[in-house]
N, C-alpha and C positions, 0 to 999 in steps of 0.2 A: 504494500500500500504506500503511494510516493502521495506528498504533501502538493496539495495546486492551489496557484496564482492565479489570481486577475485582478489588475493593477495594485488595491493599498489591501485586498483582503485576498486573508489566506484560510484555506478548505484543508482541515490536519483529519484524516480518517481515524477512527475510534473504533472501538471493537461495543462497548456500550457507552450509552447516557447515565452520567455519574445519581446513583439512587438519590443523592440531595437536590438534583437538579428538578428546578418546579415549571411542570408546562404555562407555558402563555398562549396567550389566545395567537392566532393568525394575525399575520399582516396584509393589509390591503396589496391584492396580485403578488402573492407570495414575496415578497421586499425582505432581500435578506441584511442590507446594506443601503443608506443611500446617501448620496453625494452629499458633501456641504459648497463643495465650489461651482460646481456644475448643475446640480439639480438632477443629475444621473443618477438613476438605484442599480447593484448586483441582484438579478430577478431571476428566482427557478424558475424552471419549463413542465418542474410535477404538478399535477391536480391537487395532493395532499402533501403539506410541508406541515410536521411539530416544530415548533419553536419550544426550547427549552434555555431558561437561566441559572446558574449560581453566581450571584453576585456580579462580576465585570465578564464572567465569562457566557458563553454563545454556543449553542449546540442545535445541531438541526437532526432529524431526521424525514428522509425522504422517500417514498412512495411511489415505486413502481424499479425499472428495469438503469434506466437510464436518467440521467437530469441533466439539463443543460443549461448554465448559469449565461444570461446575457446582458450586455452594457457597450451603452451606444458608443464607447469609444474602445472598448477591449475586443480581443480576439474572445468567440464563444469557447467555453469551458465542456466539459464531460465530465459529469462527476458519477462514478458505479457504483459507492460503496453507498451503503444506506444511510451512514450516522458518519457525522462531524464535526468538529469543535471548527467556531467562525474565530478569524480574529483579525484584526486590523493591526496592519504595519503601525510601528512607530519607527521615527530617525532621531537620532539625537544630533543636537545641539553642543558639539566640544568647546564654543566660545559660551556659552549661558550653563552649561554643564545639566542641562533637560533634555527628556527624552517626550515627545510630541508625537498625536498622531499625523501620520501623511495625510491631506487634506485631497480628496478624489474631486 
């Protein structure tokens, strides 16, 4: 299971959703991610996505064979395995000595 990209978010395959982890409801058109510079979302291509949280952390589980993650400025994604931890890039800052998320 290899870790995938597109662009500030990263899709890390899980084998389970951690038992502390509490479902949340759906996002409007499955919205796994969305832009703060652009107005762009990361949007599955399954019928049925779980949103799952602990704390700052993102897990999804997804619903059927295939899922394909798209965003109007990225190459589309393929995602096979069922379950994921979401997480967004940060870059650091060596002159402010902070680590920031990349702004999509």
């Amino acid at each position: 299971m290899k870790i995938i990209q597109q662009g500030d978010i990263l899709f890390i395959p899980i084998k389970e959703i951690p038992k502390e982890a509490k479902k949340v409801e759906s996002k409007k058109y499955h919205i796994l991610a969305e832009g703060e510079a652009t107005g762009h979302s990361h949007r599955v291509s399954v019928k049925e996505v779980d949103f799952y949280t602990i704390k700052d952390q993102k897990f999804v589980k997804l619903w059927g064979e295939v899922a394909r993650v798209l965003h109007e400025e990225h190459k589309t994604k393929e995602l096979t395995n069922p379950l994921y931890e979401v997480k967004t890039i940060q870059e650091y800052d060596y002159d402010t000595e902070q680590a920031r998320q990349i702004r999509d």
